[in-house]
mmCIF file of the C-alpha atoms, coordinates in Angstrom:
data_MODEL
# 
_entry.id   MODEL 
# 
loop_
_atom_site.group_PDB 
_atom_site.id 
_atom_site.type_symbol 
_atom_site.label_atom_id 
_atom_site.label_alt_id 
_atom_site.label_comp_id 
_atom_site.label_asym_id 
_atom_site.label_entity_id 
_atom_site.label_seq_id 
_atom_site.pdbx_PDB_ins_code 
_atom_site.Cartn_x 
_atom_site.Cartn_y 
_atom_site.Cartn_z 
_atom_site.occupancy 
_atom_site.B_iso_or_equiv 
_atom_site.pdbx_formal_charge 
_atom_site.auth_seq_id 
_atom_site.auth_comp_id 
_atom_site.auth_asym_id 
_atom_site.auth_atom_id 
_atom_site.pdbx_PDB_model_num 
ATOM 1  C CA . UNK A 1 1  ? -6.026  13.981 -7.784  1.00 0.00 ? 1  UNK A CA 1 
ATOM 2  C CA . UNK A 1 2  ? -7.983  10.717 -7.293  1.00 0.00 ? 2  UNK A CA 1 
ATOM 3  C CA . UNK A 1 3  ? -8.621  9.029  -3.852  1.00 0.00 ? 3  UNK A CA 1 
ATOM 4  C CA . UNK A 1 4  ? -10.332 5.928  -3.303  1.00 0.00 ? 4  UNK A CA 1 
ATOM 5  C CA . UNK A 1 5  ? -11.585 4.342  -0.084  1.00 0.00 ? 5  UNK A CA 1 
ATOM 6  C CA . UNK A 1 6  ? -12.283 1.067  0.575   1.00 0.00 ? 6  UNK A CA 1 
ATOM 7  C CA . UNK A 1 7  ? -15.246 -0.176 2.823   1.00 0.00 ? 7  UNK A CA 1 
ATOM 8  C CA . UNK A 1 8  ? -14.280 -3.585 4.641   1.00 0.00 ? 8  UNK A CA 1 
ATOM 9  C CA . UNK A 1 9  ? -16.516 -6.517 4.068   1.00 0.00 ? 9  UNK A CA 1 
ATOM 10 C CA . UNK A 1 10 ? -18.089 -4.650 0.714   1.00 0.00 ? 10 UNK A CA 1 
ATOM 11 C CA . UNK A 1 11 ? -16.687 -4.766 -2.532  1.00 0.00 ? 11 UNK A CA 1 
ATOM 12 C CA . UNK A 1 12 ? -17.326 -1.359 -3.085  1.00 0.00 ? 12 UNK A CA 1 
ATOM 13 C CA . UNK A 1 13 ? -14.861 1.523  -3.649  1.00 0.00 ? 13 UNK A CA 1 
ATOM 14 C CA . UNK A 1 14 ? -15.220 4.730  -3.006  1.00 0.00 ? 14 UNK A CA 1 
ATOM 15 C CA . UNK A 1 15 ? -13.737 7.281  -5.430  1.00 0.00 ? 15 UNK A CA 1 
ATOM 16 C CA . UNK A 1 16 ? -13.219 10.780 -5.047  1.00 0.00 ? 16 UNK A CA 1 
ATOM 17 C CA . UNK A 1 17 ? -11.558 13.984 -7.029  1.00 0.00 ? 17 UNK A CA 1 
ATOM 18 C CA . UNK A 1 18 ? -9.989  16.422 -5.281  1.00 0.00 ? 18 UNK A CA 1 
ATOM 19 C CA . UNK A 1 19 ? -7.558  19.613 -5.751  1.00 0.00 ? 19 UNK A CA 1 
ATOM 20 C CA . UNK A 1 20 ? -5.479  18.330 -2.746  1.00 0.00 ? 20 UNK A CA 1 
ATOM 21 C CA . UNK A 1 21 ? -5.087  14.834 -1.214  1.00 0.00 ? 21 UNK A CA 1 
ATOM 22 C CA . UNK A 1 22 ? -4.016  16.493 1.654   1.00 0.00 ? 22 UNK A CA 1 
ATOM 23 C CA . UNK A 1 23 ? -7.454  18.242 2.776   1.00 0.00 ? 23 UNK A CA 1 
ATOM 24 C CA . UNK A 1 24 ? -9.186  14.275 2.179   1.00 0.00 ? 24 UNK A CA 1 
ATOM 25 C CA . UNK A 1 25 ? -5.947  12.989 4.929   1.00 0.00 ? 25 UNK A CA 1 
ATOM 26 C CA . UNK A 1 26 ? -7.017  15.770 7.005   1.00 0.00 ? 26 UNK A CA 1 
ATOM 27 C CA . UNK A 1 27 ? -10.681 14.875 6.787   1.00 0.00 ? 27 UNK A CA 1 
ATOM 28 C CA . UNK A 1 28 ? -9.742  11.034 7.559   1.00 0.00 ? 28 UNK A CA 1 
ATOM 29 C CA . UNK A 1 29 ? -7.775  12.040 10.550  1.00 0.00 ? 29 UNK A CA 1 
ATOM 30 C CA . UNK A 1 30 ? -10.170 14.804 12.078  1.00 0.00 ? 30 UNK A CA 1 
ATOM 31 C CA . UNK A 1 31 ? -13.289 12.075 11.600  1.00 0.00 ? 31 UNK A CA 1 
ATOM 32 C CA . UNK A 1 32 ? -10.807 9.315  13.321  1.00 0.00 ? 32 UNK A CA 1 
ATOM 33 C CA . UNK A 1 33 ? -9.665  11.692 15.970  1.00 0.00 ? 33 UNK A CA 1 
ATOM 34 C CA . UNK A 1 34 ? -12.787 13.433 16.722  1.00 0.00 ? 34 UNK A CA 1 
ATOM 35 C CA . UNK A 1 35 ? -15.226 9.543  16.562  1.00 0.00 ? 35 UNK A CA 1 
ATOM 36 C CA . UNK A 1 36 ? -17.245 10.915 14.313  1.00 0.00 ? 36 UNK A CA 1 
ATOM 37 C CA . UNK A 1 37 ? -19.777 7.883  13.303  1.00 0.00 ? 37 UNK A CA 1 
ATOM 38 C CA . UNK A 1 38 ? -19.957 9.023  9.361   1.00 0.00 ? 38 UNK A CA 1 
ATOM 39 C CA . UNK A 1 39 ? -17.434 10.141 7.500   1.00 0.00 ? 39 UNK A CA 1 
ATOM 40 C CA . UNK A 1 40 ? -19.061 12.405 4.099   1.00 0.00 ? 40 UNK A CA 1 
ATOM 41 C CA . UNK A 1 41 ? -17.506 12.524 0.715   1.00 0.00 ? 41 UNK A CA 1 
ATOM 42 C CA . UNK A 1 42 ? -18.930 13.623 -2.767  1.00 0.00 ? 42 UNK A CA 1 
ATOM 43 C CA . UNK A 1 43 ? -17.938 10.643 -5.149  1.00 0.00 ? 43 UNK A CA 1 
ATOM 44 C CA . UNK A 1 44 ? -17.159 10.764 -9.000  1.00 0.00 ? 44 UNK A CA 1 
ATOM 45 C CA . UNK A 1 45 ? -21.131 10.924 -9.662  1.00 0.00 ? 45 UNK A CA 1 
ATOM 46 C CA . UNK A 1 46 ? -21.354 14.137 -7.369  1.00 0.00 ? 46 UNK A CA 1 
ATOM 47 C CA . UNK A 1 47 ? -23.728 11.924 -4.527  1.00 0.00 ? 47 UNK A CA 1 
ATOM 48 C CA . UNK A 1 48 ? -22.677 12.411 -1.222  1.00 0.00 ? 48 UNK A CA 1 
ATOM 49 C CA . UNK A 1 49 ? -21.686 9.163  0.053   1.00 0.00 ? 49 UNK A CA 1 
ATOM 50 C CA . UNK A 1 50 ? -21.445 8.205  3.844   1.00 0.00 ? 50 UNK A CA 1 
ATOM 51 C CA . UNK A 1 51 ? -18.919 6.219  5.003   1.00 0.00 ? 51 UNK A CA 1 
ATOM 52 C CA . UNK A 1 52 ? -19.172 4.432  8.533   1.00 0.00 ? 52 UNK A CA 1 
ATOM 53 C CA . UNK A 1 53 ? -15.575 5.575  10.193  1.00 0.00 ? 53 UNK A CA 1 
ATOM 54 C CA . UNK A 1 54 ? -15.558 1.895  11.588  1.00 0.00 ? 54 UNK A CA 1 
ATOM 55 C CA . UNK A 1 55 ? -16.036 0.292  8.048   1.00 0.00 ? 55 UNK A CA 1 
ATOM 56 C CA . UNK A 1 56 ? -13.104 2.150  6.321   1.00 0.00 ? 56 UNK A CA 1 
ATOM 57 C CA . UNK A 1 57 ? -10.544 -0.249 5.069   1.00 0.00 ? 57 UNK A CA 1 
ATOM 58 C CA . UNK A 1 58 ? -8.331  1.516  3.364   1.00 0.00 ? 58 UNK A CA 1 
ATOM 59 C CA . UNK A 1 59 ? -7.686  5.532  2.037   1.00 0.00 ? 59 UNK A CA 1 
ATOM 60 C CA . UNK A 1 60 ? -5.600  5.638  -0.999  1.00 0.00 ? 60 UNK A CA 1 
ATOM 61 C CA . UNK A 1 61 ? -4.313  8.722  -2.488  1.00 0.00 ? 61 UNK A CA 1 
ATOM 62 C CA . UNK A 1 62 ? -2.960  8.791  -6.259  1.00 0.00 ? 62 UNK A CA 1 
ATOM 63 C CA . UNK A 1 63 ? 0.196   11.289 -5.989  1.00 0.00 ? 63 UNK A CA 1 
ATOM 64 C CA . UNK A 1 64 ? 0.125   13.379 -9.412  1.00 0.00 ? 64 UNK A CA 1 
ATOM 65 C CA . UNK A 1 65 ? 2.577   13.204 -11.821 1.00 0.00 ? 65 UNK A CA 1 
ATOM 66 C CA . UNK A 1 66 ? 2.657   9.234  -10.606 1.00 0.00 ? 66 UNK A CA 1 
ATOM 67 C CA . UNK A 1 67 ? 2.459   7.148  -14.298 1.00 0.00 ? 67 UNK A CA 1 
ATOM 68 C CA . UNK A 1 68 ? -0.198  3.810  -13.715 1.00 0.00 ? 68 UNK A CA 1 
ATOM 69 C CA . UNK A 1 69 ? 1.407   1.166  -16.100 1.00 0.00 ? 69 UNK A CA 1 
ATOM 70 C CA . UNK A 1 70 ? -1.286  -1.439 -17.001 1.00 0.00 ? 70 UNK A CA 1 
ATOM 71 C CA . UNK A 1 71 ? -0.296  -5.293 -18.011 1.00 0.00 ? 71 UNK A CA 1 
ATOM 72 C CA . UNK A 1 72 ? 2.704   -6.954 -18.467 1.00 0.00 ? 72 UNK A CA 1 
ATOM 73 C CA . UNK A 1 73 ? 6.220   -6.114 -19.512 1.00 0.00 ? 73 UNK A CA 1 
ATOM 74 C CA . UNK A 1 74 ? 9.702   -7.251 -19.661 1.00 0.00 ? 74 UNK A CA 1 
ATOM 75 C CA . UNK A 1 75 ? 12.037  -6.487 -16.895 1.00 0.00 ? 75 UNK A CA 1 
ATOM 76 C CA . UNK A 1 76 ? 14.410  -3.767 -17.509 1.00 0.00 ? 76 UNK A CA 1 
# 
């Protein structure tokens, strides 16, 4: 399961693969909860990124089984 969390006023994305997307909610809620300063993930590239809890734009968790359609196609 991918998640990917934005940082406001960056461009960058933070992506992250995980058994469960509900042990990364969990981890978003405890850090927001508990004011933790830094929330820590392991991205894609296996570095440990640190995200400021006060930056975090957005968390976005794909559901599996969930088919991404890419471009354009007519309506059904």
């Amino acid at each position: 399961m991918k998640v990917r969390i934005g940082v406001a006023d960056s461009n960058r994305v933070v992506e992250v693969e995980t058994d469960s997307g509900t042990s990364v909610k969990k981890e978003v809620d405890e850090a927001f909860g508990a004011g933790s300063p830094i929330l820590w993930f392991e991205d894609t590239k296996h570095r440990l990124v640190g995200i400021p809890t006060g930056r975090i734009a957005y968390v976005e968790i794909d559901q599996e089984g969930e088919a991404r359609s890419v471009g354009f196609s007519a309506g059904a």
